[in-house]
LUMZAFI-969782 format. One record per residue (C-alpha): residue in three letters; x, y, z. Coordinates in steps of 0.2 Angstrom, whole numbers, plus 5000, padded with zeros to 4 digits. Example, Ala and Ser with C-alpha at 12.3 -4.5 7.8 and 13.67 -1.06 7.14 Angstrom:
# residues 2
Ala506249785039 Ser506849955036 
***
This chain:
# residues 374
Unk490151815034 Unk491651725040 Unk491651805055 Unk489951765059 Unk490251565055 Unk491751555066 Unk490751635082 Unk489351495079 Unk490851385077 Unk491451455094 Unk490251475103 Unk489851315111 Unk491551235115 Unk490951075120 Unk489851045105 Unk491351115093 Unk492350975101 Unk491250825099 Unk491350895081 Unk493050885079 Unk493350735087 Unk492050655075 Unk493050725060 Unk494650685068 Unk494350495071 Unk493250465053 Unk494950545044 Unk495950445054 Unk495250275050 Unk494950345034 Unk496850365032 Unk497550205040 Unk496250105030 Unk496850155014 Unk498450175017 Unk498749985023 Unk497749965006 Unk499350064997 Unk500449965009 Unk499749795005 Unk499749834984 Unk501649904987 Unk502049744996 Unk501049614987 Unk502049654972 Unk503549734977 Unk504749594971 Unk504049594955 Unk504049814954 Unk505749814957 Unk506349684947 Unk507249784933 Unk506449674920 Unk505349714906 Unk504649514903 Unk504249394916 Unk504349214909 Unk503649074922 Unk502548904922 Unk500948904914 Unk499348964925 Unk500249034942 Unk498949124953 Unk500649244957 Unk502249274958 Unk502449164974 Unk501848994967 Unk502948994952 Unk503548824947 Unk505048764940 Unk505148744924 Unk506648674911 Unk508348824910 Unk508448784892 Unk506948904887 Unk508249044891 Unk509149014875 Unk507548994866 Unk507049184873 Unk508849234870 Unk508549194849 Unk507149324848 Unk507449504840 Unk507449654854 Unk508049534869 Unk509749574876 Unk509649454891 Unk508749334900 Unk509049274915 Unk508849134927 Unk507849204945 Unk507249064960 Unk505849104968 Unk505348964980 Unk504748934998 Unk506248855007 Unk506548815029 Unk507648925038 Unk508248855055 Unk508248955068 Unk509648975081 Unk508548875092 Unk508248715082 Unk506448745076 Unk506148815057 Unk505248975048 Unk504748985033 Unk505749095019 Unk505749145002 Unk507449124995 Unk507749244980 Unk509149194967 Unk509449304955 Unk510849334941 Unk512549454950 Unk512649504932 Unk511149564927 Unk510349624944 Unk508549604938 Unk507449524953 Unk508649564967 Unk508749654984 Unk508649854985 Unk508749974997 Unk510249885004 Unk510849965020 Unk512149855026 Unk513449775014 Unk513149754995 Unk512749644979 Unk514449604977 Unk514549504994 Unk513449364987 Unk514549314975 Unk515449214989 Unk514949034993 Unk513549005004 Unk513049195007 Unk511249275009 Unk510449435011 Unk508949475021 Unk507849635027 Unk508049705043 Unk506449705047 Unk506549505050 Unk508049495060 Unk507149455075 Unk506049315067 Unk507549235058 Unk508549255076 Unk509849375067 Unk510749475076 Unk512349555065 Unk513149515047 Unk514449365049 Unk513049245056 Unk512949075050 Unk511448985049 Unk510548835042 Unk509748845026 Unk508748715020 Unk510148585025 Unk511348715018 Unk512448845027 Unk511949015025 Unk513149165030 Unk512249355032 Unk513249465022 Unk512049605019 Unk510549675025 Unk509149785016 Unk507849915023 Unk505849895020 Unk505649735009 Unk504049685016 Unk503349495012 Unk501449495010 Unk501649315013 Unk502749355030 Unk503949225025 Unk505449345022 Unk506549365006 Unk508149295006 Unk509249334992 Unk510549254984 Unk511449204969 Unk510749114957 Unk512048944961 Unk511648974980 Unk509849004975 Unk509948804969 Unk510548764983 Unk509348834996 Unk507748774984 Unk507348614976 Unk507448674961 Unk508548544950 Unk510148624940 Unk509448614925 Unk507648724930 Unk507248874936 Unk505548954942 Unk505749114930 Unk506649184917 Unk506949374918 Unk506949444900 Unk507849654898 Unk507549714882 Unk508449814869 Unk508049984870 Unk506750054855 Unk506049864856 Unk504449844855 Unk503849744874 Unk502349684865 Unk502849644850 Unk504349534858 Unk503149474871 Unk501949404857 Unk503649324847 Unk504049254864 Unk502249164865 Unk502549084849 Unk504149034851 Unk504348964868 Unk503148834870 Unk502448764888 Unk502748944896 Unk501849104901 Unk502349264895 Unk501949414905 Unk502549604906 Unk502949674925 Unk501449764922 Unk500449604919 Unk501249484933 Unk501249614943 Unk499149664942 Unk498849464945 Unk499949444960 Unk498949594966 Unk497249554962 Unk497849374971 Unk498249424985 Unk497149594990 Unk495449544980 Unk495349344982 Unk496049314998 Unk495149475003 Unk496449565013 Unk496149715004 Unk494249725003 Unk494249725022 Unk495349875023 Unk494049985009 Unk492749915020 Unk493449985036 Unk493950155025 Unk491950195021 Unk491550145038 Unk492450285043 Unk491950385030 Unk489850365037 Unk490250365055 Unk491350545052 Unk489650595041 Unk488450545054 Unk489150635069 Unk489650785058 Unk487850785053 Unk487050785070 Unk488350885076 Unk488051055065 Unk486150995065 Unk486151035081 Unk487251195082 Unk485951255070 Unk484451215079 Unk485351315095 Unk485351465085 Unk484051455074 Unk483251625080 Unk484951705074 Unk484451635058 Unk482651705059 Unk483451865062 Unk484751885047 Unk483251815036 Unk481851965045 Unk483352095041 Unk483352025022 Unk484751905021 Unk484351775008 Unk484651585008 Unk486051594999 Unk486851715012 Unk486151565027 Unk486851435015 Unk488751525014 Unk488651545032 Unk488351345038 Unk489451295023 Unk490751405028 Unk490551345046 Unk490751165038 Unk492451195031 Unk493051285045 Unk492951125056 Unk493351025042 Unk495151115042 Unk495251095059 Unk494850905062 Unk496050875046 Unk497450965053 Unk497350865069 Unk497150695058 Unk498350715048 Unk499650735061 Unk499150595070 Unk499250495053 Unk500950535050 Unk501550475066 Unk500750315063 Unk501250285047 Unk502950325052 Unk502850195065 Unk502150065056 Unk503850075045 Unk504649955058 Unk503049845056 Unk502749695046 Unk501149815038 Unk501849965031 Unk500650105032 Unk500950225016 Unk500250405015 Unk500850494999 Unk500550674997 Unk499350644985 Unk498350554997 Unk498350685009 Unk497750814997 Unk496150684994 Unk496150655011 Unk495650835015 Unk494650874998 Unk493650725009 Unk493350825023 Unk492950965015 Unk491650865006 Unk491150765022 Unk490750915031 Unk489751035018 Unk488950855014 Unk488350835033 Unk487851025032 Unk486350985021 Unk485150935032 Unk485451085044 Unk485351215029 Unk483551145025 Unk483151175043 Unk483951365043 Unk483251395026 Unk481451375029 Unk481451455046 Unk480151585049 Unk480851755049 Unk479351795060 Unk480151675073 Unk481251815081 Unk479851925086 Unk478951795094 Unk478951755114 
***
């Protein structure tokens, strides 16, 4: 049977092309799409995923992690007093000019967070280390922004928001959603580069005992510091999400691009094995006139459907690769995960037997008498 779907596979090259290169771009598309959806949630909220802390305390009623405000230092003792906390920490978070070597500005992030605690700063650091901020005046940025924040090797100096800024350190794949880069810092520098007063801060970082209880401290925090918000990562970091890829509709455009992709690959498959079954529905007449059921006819085009639905995959998913190993040098990270490959073919699979239904009707009720006719 499989031998026989591969020959009506085969034998029209030029049809089995258009096939596959129907297949190949819908899974294409289909891959990029969602995978700048994975790359926009990895990068929406990456600040806040690999913050190291367990509580997130910030201004009442931010839309995300970006717009925090300050608010008074002195709730970190008050968080400090409550069972299950073993440290809370100050972290700056703020929107602050950089000027570039030229004399005009671009618009940064400066990231201060605790030296001692580590929670809310830089990962994946490529190029010097954490250690290297404790000196005066010293900053940390991702490679990826070099070129927009004219940096060309650690040791620069630049201005910061009227301050002096020295690179000491770079990082590899913190992307911005906002595009204004991340600059880390201490939390003193941090104070410096913002406008945030001494005695504020945008967030306290809470880490918790281990064995306590995150919602149960989360609740005592509530009661107990009053003019706050209290989230987990988990929370802060669904709302910064649901910011940034539902409201501003970033993310909606990509899905909608996805399930484009998905009905243009459906169509063309359709027409395309439609066709191949109309060109040989007299070999169809003549397995039904030698007895062969529908379920045999059905086997055969479905088998034929999964045959090209392996090939165009194989083909796609090469090609995604390589795109998505580009786009690591890009500011829009395109992410493809094993498990989204798996879907992605389980897709094809699907997409092509799908697109076979219309052609099994037309094999299925087919004559048998057909093939004895002139």
């Amino acid at each position: 049977m499989s031998s026989l779907a591969w020959k009506n596979l085969i034998h029209d090259r030029v049809r089995l092309t258009v096939t596959l290169t129907g297949i190949v771009f819908s899974l294409v598309l289909i891959l990029v799409q969602f995978g700048l959806f994975l790359g926009f949630l990895d990068t929406s909220g990456n600040i806040i995923a690999h913050g190291k802390a367990d509580l997130w305390i910030s201004a009442t009623g931010i839309p995300h992690v970006n717009a925090g405000a300050p608010i008074p230092e002195r709730r970190r003792y008050q968080a400090l007093s409550i069972p299950g906390v073993t440290r809370v920490d100050r972290f700056i978070l703020q929107f602050n000019p950089w000027k570039l070597p030229g004399g005009s500005f671009e618009q940064v992030q400066v990231a201060g967070f605790d030296l001692e605690g580590g929670m809310g700063g830089p990962w994946n650091i490529t190029a010097g280390a954490v250690d290297d901020l404790r000196g005066e005046d010293t900053v940390m940025i991702d490679e990826l922004y070099k070129d927009k924040l004219g940096v060309r090797g650690l040791g620069e100096t630049f201005e910061f928001n009227g301050h002096r800024a020295r690179v000491v350190g770079f990082t590899r794949g913190i992307r911005s959603f906002t595009t204004s880069p991340y600059v880390f810092t201490s939390v003193k520098n941090g104070l410096n580069y913002s406008r945030v007063k001494g005695d504020q801060t945008v967030f306290l970082v809470v880490r918790l005992a281990p064995g306590a209880d995150l919602l149960d401290v989360q609740r005592r925090l509530r009661q107990s510091v009053r003019g706050v918000d209290v989230y987990t990562t988990a929370e802060l970091l669904a709302k910064t999400r649901f910011y940034w890829i539902v409201r501003t509709g970033a993310g909606v455009t990509t899905l909608i691009g996805a399930f484009l992709g998905l009905i243009v690959g459906m169509v063309v498959v359709a027409q395309t094995i439609y066709a191949a079954t109309v060109d040989h529905i007299r070999e169809f007449g003549t397995l039904k006139a030698m007895g062969a059921g529908n379920g045999y006819v059905y086997r055969v085009i479905i088998q034929q459907a999964i045959m090209s639905a392996a090939m165009g995959y194989a083909v796609a998913i090469t090609a995604g690769y390589f795109i998505a190993r580009k786009s690591e040098t890009g500011n829009a990270a395109i992410l493809l995960p094993g498990e989204m490959a798996l879907a992605t073919f389980a897709l094809a699979v699907l997409m092509c037997a799908g697109a076979s239904i219309l052609s099994i009707r037309k094999a299925t009720t087919i004559d048998p008498a057909l093939v004895f006719k002139g």
